[in-house]
N, C-alpha and C positions, 0 to 999 in steps of 0.2 A: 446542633439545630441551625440552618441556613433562612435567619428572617426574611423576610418579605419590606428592605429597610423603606422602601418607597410607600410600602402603604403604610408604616409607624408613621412616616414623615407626613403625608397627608394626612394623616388622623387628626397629628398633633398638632397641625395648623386651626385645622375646627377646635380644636381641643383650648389651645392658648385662647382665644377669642371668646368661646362659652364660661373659661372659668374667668377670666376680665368680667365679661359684661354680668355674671353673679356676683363678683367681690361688687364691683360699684352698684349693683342695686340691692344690696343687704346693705354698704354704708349709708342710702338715701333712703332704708326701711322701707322699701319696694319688695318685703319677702316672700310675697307670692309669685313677682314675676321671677328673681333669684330664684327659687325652687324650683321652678322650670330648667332653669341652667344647669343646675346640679341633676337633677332626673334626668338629662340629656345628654349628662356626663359620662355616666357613672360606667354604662360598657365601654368608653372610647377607653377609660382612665384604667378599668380590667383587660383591654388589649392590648395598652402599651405599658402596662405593669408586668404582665406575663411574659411578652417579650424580654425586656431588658433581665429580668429574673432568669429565662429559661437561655437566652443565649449571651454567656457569659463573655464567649471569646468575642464577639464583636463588640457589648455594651461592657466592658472590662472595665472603666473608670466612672460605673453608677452603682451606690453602695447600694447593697442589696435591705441591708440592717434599715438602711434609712428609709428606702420603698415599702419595707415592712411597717415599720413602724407610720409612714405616712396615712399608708393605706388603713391601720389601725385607727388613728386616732379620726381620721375623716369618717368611720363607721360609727365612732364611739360617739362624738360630736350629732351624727345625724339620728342616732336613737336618741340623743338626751335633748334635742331640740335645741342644741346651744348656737342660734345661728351667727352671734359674733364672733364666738370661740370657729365656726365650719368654715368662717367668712376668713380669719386667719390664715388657718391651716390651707386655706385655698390660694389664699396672696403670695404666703413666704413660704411656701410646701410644697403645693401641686405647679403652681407657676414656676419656680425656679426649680424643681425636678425636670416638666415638660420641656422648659427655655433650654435647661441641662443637657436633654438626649437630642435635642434639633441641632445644637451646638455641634455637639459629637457628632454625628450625620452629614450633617455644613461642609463638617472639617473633613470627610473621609470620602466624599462623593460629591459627584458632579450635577446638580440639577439646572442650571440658569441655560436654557437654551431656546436658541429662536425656532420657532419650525413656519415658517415661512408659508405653508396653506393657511394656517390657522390664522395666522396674521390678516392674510387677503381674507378672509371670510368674515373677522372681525371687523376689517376695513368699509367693505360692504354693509355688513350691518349698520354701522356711523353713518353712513352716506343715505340710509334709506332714513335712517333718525332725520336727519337732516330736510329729505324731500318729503317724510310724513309731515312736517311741520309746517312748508309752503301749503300743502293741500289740504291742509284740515283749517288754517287759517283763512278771514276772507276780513278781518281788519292792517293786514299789512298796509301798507305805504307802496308805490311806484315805489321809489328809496328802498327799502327794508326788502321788497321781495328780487329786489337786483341785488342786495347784498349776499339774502340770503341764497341765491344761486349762484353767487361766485364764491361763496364760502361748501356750498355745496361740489361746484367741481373743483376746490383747490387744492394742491398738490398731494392728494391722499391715495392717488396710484400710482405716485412717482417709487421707482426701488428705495424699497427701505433696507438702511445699511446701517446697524447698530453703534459700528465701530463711528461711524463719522461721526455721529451724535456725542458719541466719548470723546474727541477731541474738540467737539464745542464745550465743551463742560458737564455736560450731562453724565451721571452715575450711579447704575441699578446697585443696591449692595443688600444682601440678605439679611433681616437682623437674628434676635436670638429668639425669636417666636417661627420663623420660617419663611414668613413673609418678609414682601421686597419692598423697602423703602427708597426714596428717589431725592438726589442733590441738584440741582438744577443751575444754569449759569445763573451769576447778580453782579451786575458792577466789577466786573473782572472776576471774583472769585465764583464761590456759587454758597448755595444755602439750602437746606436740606426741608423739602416740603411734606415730610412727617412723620413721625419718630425716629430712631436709629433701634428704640426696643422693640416695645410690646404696640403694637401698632394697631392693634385692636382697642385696645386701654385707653387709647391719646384718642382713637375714632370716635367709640362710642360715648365717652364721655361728651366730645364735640357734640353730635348729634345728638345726645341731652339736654345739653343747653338750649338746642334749635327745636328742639319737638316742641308743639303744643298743638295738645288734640281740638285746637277751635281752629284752626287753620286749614285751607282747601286744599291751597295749593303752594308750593314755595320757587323763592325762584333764589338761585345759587351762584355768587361767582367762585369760579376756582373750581377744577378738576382732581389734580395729581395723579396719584394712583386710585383713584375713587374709591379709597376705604370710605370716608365719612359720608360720602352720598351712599353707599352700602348698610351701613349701621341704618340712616336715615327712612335709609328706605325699610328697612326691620323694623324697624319702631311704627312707621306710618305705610304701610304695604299700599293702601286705599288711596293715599293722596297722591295730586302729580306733580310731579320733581323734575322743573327745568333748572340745566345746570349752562354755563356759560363758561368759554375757554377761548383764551386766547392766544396761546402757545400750541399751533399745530401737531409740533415735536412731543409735547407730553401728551397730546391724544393716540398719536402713535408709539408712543411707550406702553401705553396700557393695551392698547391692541396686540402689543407684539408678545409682552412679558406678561400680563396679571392671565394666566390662563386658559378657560372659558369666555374670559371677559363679560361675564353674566349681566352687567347693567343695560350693556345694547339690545338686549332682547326685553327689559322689563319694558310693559305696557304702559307702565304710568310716569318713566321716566324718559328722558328727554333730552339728550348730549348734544350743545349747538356750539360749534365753530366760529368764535367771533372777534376775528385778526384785530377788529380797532375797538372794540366795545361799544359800538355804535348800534348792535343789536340789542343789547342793555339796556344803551341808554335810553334809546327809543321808548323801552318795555315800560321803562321806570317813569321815564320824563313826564311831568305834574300831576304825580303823584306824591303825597306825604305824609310820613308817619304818623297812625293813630296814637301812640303809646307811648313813652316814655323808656330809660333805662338801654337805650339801645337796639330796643327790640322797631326795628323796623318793619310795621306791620299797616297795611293799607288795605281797602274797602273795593274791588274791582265796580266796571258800573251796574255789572249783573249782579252783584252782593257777594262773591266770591270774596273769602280773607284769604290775602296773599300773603307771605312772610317773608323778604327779602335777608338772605344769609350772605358772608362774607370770609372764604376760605382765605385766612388772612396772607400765610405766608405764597399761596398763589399770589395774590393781590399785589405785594409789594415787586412783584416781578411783569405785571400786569404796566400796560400804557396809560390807566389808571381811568376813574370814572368818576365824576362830578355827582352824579347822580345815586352813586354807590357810599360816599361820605355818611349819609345819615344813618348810615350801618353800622360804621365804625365813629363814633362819638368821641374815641380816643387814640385816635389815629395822629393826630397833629403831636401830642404828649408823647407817644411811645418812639414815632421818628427822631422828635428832638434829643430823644437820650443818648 
């Protein structure tokens, strides 16, 4: 049998990311939405189980015994309604079987490649983000709408050359879900702005913390590879998601590497370019949190609730924002250590 190893590999990328986001909403007793994950599993999990079963010589180091039995007990589990027992076998079973054959795949073929149309198409999409934003606005600043058009022509149709970015520090590396996580320069070294695993796990749980359905609209700093404003926007489809960046280079990594790049095309999200955070601060500037606990949440003067979120390990690589602090309540505590 000659698999089709690219479409297992794409499967299994949806695939790692639905059984994450059911384990953690069976742990928070969200079982209704969990059951949805699993009902939207359940052929991905019969296509790449037949595979690895039926073509031995390429999947040669995935037990067969163990795929049997996995497949078992996840059947048995879901007739008897035992959803911490399904919740289980889906953490330490079907996730590290999926992690298992991406592994394998990783290791025998070549996927991480730039194709350079896609790139420019993505690029263009960012730039029309950018100029929907001057034109739909009509509270800018003189200040804020001169920013916001030199951030709009800034070097975003210079050639983009992946390698140069690798010897600033920057580095795509695929983890064991399929997806690409990103290291980024810090202080001479660099620091990895999110997971090196299960990169859907580390997202959506983020974007859990930051949902609440009383909220209009949210405003973001920190980019990366935009899992977390992805989850975010899953949970919250309806509301609109400005996100703030200020590292050119990682807006350009995700244009070049994350695929489709699907967030530039959502309607109710919002990717702005913002070299000094001075488009932030603007945003922010006197305003101040209703709430308590860190939740930075404020009252717009049309009555709109805003929610101010803070993609941290962006942040620490950020020129940093005054106005962004009341996000991070423990920010002073966790640099000290």
């Amino acid at each position: 049998m000659q698999t089709d190893v690219r479409k297992i590999y794409e499967i299994n990328k949806k695939l790692v990311g639905a059984v994450d986001r059911a384990v953690c909403l069976f742990r928070i007793g969200r079982y209704d939405k969990a059951l949805k994950w699993v009902a939207d599993t359940a052929d991905d999990i019969n296509i790449v189980a037949d595979a690895v079963m039926q073509d031995r010589e390429y999947f040669d180091n995935v037990s067969t015994g163990f795929v049997e039995g996995m497949l078992s007990s996840i059947v048995e589990a879901t007739v008897a309604k035992d959803y911490c027992l399904l919740a289980d076998i889906y953490e330490m079973q079907l996730s590290t079987f999926v992690c298992g054959v991406q592994e394998l795949i990783l290791g025998r073929e070549q996927f991480l490649e730039f194709d350079n149309n896609r790139y420019r198409e993505n690029i263009t999409h960012l730039k029309s983000v950018l100029r929907e934003m001057i034109e739909e606005r009509d509270d800018l600043t003189v200040d804020e709408q001169k920013r916001f058009r030199v951030n709009l022509n800034a070097k975003l149709d210079d050639m983009f050359d992946p390698a140069e970015l690798l010897k600033r520090g920057f580095n795509l590396e695929f983890t064991s879900s399929g997806l690409m996580t990103m290291a980024a320069p810090y202080k001479g070294g660099r620091i990895y702005l999110h997971s090196n695993g299960r990169v859907i796990n580390e997202s959506f749980q983020l974007a859990l913390n930051w949902y609440d359905p009383m909220v209009d609209e949210y405003v973001i700093y920190g980019f990366g590879m935009g899992y977390h404003i992805e989850e975010l926007h899953g949970l919250a489809p309806a509301k609109r998601i400005v996100v703030y960046e200020s590292d050119l280079d990682v807006l350009k990594l995700y244009c070049a590497f994350r695929g489709d790049a699907s967030l530039l095309t959502e309607e109710n999200v919002f990717i702005i370019y913002d070299r000094d955070m001075k488009l932030i601060s603007a945003k922010l500037k006197g305003t101040a949190p209703q709430t308590e606990d860190s939740k930075y949440i404020y009252v717009a003067e049309d009555g709109r609730i805003i929610k101010v979120c803070v993609h941290y390990p962006s942040y620490r690589r950020s020129p940093g924002c005054r106005e962004l602090d009341a996000a991070l309540p423990w920010k002073d505590t966790v640099e000290s250590c």
